[in-house]
N, C-alpha and C positions, 0 to 999 in steps of 0.2 A: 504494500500500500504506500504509495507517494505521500507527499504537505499536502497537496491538492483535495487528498480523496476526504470525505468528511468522517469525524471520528464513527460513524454510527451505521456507516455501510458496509452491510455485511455481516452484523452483530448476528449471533442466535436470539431467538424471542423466548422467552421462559412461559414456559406452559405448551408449548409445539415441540414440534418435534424436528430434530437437529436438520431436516430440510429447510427450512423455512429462517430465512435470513431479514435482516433492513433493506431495503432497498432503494425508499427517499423518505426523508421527513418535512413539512413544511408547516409552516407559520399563517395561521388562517383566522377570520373571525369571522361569524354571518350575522344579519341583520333578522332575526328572529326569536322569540322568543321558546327556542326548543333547547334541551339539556340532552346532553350524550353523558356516556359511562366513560371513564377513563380508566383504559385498559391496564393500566400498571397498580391503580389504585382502589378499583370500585366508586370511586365516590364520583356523585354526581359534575360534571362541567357544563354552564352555560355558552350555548352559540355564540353567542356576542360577545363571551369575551375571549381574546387574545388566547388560541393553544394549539396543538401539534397535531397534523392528520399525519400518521404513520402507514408508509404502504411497504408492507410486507411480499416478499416472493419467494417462490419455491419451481427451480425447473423442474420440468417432469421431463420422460422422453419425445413425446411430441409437441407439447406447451409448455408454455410458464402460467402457475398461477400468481395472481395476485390477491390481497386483502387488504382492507384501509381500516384503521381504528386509529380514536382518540386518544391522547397523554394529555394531560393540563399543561405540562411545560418543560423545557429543557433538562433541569435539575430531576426531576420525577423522571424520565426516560432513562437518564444517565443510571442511575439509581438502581432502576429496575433493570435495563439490560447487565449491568455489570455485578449486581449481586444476587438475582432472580430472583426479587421477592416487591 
């Protein structure tokens, strides 16, 4: 892995299974009044505010899957990929 590549491409995800990597994370907020789950913590995240869609991948032999879930925030992802809990 190069400076370039970001620290969190490529991590294992805790709770999957050792196929299933990082593959982007981004910085998002919607204008809505809806809550997601943040997958590192359970606990509820608002839309509107400021937090991470995480999209996961896993090559298979003829596709790649993908999956997107929410983290509240940098520190939280860090956290959770590097001590799995």
């Amino acid at each position: 892995m190069d400076s370039s590549t970001p620290w969190y491409r490529g991590a294992a995800v805790p709770g999957r299974s050792d196929e299933w990597t990082v593959a982007a994370v981004a910085r998002r907020s919607l204008v809505s009044d809806e809550t997601f789950v943040c997958e590192a913590t359970g606990d509820e995240v608002p839309a509107s505010s400021t937090h991470l869609l995480v999209t996961i991948r896993r090559d298979g032999r003829f596709r790649t899957r993908t999956k997107e879930f929410v983290v509240r925030d940098e520190d939280t992802l860090r956290e959770w990929l590097e001590t799995g809990e």
